[in-house]
N, C-alpha and C positions, 0 to 999 in steps of 0.2 A: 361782909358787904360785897354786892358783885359792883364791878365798875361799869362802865359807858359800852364798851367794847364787849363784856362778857352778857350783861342784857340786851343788848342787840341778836347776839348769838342763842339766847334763853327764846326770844321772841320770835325768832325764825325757826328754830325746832321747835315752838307752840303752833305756831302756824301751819308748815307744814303736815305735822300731826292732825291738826281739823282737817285740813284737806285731806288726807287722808281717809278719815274718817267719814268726811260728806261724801270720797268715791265711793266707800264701801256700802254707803246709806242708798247712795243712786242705785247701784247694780243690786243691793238686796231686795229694795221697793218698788224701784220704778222704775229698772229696766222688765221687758217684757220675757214669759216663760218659755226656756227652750222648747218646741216640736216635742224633741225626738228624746231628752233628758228629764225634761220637768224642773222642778226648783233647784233638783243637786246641781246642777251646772252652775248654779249660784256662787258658787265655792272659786269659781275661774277668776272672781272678780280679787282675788288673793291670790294665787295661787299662781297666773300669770303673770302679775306684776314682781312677785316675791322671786319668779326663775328668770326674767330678766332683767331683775337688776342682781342678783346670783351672778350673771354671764358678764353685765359692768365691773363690776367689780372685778373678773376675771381680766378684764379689759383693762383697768386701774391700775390692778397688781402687775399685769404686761410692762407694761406704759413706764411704773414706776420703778421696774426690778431692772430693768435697761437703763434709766438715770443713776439709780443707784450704782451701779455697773461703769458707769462713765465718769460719775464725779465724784461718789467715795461721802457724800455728804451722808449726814446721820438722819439730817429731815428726810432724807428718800427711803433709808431702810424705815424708820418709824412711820411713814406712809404706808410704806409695804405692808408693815405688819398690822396695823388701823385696817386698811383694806381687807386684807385676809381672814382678820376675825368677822368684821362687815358679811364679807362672802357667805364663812360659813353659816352666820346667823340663815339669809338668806337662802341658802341652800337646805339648809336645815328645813324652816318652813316649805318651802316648795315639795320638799320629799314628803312632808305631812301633811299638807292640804294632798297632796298628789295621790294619797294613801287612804285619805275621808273619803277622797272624791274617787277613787277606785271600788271600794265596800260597797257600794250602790250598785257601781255600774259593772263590773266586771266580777264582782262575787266573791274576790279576794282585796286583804290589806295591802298584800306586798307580791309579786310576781317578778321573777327575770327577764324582764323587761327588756329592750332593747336601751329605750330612749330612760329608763328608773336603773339601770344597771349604771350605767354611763352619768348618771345625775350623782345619783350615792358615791358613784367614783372620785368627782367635782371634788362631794365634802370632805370627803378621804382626806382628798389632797390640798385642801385648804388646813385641815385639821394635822396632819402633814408636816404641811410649813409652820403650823405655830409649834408644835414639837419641837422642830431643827431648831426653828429660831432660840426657843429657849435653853434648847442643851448644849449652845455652842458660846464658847464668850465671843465678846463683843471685837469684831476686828473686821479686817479685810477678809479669813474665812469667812466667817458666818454672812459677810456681804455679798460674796461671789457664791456661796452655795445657794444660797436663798434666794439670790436672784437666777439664779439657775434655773431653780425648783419654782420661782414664781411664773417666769416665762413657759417653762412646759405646762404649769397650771392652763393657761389661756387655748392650747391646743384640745384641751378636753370640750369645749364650749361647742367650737363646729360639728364637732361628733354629735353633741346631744342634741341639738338644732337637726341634724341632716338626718339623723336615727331611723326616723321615721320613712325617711326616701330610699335611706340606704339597705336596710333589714323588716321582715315582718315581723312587725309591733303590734301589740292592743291600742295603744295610743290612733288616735282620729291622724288624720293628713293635715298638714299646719291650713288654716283658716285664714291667718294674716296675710302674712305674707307670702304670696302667692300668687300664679299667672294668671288674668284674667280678674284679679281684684279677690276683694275677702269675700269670704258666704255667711257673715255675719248679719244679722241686723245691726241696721247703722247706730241705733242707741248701745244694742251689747258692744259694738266696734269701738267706737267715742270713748265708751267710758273704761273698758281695759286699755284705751291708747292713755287716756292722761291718767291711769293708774301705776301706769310704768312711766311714765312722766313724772308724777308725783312721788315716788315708791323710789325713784331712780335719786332725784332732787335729796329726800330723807336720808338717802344712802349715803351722799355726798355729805351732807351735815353733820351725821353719826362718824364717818371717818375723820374728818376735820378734828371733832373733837373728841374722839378717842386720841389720836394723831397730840394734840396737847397735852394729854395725859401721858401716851407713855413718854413723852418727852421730859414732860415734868419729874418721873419717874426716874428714867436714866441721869437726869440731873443728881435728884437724889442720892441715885447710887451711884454715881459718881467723887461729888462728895463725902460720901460715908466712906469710900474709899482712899481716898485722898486721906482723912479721918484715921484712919485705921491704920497708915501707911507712915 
């Protein structure tokens, strides 16, 4: 039986999921069809939200690998690692929508990219830290390497964001954000901002409760230790 606390938390990942859902429903139906793409551009309505909340997440692991760093607590590594798996799901998807929505427009699935070079990189290195994390026992190493390796994680991010500005790419010139305002239509605008609003929220939800999990885990094995001992 879940308690008070635990269906609270069931009902807010049901919700958010709908939301989710009714973004993706807006941008597939009734937002209006690219110029210059046609329907594949459709695919952005994922695919944007999915790379930056990829880049939060990078932001999270930051945040969290520097606490973990200062106070030695076990809730900040178990954050760490909640987030990092979060990441790479997220990165994951971005590189594969990025890859659908490539086959149309550029004629290839996968190219060396500037700004998909630098992305795959990301997952590397999320994929990375849950390696370390797991090959290392549990102590003051595995907290200071990890957080190491979480904080350089985050330095990848401005790369793949600036890629575009900094090296010639296939990728378009960023549309967002940008001098002079977005060249979006306002309905395509709207609905990728509160997809990464949405997309971002979910993200936060999924870590939390992964975040209880492996806690609950390390308890486990902690006691079986003790146990055995």
């Amino acid at each position: 039986m879940l308690d008070a606390k635990d269906k609270k938390s069931l009902y807010i990942g049901i919700l958010l999921a709908i939301l989710v859902l009714v973004q993706w429903s807006v941008g597939m139906f009734l937002a209006p069809v690219d110029a210059m793409q046609g329907q594949v551009y459709r695919i952005i309505f994922l695919h944007v939200p999915a790379a930056f909340t990829a880049f939060f997440s990078a932001f999270m692991l930051f945040i969290y690998s520097i606490l973990a760093l200062k106070s030695k607590k076990d809730s900040y590594q178990q954050m760490c690692k909640a987030t990092a798996e979060v990441g790479l799901i997220f990165t994951a998807i971005t590189l594969l929508t990025g890859s659908i929505w490539g086959r149309p427009t550029w004629g290839v699935w996968w190219t060396w990219d500037a700004r998909l070079t630098t992305t795959l990189l990301l997952a590397i290195l999320y994929a990375g830290y849950l390696l370390l994390y797991s090959s290392l026992e549990p102590g003051p190493g595995r907290t200071k390497a990890c957080a190491i390796l979480g904080i350089l994680i985050s330095a990848d991010v401005p790369v793949i964001y600036q890629s575009v500005n900094w090296w010639r790419t296939l990728h378009q010139p960023q549309s967002m954000l940008r001098k002079g305002g977005a060249t979006m239509d306002p309905l395509i605008l709207w609905t990728v901002v509160a997809g990464i609003l949405i997309l971002i929220l979910f993200s936060i939800w999924l870590i939390v409760q992964r975040k209880t999990n492996i806690a609950l885990q390390d308890e486990l094995e902690t006691k079986s230790f003790q146990q055995i001992k």
